[in-house]
N, C-alpha and C positions, 0 to 999 in steps of 0.2 A: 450442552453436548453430553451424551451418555458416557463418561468417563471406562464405562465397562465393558465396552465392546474393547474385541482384543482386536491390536494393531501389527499386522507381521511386520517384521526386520526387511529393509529393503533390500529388493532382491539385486544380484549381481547382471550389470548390463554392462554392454560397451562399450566405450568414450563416446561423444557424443560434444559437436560442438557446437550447436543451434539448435533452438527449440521451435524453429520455424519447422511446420510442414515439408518434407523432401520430395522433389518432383514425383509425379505420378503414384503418390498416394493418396488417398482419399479420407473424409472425417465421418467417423459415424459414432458417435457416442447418445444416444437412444433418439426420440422425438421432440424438437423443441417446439412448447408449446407459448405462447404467448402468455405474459401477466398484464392482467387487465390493470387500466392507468397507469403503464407505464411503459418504456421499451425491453423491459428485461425480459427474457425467455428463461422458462421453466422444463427439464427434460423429464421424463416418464424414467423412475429408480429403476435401479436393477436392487434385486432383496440380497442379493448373495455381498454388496459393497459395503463398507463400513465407514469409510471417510469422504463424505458429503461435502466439495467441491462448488463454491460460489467463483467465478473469473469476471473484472472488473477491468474491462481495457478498454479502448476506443479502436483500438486496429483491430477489424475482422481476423486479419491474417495471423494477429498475435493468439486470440481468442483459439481460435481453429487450431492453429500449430499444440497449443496448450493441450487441447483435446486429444489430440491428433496421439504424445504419448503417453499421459495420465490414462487413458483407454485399456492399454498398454499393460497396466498393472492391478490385478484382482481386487487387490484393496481401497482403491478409489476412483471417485465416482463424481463425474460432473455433474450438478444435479442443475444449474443456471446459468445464464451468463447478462453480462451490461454493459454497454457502453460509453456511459455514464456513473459518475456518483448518484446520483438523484435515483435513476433504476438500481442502482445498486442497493442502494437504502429500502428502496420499494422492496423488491425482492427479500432481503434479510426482515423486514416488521413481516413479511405474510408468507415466506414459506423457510422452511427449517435447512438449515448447512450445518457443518462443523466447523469450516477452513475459509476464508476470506481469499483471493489472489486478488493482490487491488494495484493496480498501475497507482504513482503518483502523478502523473500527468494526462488530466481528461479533459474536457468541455462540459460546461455546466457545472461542476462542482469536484473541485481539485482533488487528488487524493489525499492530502493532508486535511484537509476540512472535512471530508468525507468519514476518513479515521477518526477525529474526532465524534465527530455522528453518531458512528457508528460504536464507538466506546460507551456512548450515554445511551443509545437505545437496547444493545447488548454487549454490557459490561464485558462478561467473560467469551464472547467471539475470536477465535484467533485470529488476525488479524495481520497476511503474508505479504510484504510489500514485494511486488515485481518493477523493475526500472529501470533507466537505460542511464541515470546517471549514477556516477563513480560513489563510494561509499561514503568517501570522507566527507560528501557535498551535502545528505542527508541521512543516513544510517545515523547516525548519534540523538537526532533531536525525534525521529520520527519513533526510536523504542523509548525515548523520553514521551512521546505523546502514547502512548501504548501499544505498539507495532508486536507483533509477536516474533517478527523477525526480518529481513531485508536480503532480498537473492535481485542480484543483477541480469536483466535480459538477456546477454550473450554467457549465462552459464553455463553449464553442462546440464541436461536434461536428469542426469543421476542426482545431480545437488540438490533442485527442484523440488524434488520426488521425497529425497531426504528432509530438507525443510519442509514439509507438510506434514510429513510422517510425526517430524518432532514437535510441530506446534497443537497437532492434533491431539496429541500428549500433557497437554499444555503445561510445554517447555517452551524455552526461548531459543531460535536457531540464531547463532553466531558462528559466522566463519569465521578463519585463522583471521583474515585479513582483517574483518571488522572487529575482532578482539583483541586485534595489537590497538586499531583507533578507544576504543573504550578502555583501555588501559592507561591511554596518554590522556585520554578526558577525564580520566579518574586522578591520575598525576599533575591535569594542569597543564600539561606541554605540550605545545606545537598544535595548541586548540586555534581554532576558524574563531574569528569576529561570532559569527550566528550559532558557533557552539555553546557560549555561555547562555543564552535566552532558554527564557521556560517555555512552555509549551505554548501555552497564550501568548506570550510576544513575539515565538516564531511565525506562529498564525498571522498576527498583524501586522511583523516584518514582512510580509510576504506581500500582503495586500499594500502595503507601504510603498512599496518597492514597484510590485506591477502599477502605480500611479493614482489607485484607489484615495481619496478624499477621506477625513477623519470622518464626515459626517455620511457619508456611504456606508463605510466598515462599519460604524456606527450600528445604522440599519440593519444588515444583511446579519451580526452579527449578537443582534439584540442587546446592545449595549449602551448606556448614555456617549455623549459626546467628548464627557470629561472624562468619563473614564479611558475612553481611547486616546484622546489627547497626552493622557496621565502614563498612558504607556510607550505613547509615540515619546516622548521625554525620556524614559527608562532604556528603551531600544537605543536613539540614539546615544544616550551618555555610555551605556554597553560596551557598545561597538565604539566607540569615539570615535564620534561622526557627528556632522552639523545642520545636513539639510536630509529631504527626503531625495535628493538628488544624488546625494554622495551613497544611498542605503539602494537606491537603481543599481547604479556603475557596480557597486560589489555586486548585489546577487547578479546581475549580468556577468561579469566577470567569473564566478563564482558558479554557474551553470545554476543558479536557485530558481531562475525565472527563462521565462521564453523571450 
């Protein structure tokens, strides 16, 4: 991203308690064009926009609502959207964003794996997690995987706006709330079982858990069998836990999985 382009101070709007679409308004944020091999749609710039706007979610309606007030404001600009991880990824190798908004819960390729991805093919990407679960559940491990920041679905559309603003800067957007938990994970106290894991083992906890086989993860995840084994050991003894059954019931419990 062109570090040089100037970014204006967000502008002052008024409270705002859902980012969904409000009846009988309509989305119009330029022509979306299709990207070939893949489902991602590509919109026609506007030249006057500076903050280049990729949106990663499976709900049309989240997608849309997003549009609906980023349009909203001079300075940014949808430039794509996906459905998926997999389009999402397509999209960022072949046409140019500044801003990531990436659900952590897709089909096809999760948003945590995605993140991932997407750090190795463009390291310095910012990379905005949007989501419907609570902070304490993944905020810690996902700016451990290189997240640029974490805003919760039911925020205020001004918060939104503001986290884009600031990672487009590339800065880190932390709320109040999420920098009292980084405080206590810096401290050590009142940490989750899955806060101590690195980024890699939260990965595999994950697949662990949703009932994934070592020799699957294996695969999908280019890595030998011992090596995932070698972690499925480390995960458990972590979390002191015994089976992969006991690493289900938490992230279930724990809203980590579906």
């Amino acid at each position: 991203m062109d570090r040089s382009r100037s970014v204006p101070p967000a502008a002052s709007r008024g409270a705002a308690t859902c980012i969904f679409p409000r009846p009988g308004f309509s989305v119009n944020v330029g022509t979306a064009q299709p990207l070939a091999a893949s489902g991602a749609h590509v919109f026609e710039p506007n030249t006057l926009v500076s903050i280049r706007i990729l949106i990663a979610d499976d709900h049309a309606i989240v997608r849309a609502g997003l549009q609906q007030f980023i349009a909203d404001e001079p300075d940014l600009e949808v430039v794509g959207e996906a459905g998926t991880g997999t389009e999402a990824l397509a999209f960022i190798r072949s046409q140019p964003c500044d801003v990531v908004l990436l659900d952590i819960s897709m089909p096809d390729l999760n948003g945590v794996d995605a993140l991932l991805q997407i750090r190795r093919v463009k390291p310095d990407l910012p990379v905005l997690i949007l989501t419907a679960y609570p902070e304490e559940q993944y905020a810690v491990s996902l700016l451990r995987a290189g997240a640029s920041g974490f805003v919760r679905k039911e925020s205020a559309p001004e918060q939104l706006i503001a986290a884009i603003r600031t990672v487009a800067q590339g800065r880190k957007y932390v709320s109040p709330s999420l920098g009292q938990l980084l405080l206590k994970d810096l401290e050590g106290s009142d940490r989750p079982a899955h806060a101590t894991l690195s980024e890699r083992e939260f990965q595999i906890f994950r697949r662990l858990a949703s009932g994934q086989s070592v020799s699957r993860i294996a695969e999908e995840l280019f890595l030998s069998v011992k090596t995932v084994s070698t972690y499925r050991t480390r995960i458990l003894e972590k979390m002191e836990m015994r089976t992969n059954a006991d690493l289900t019931y938490y992230a279930v419990k724990n809203g980590l999985i579906e």
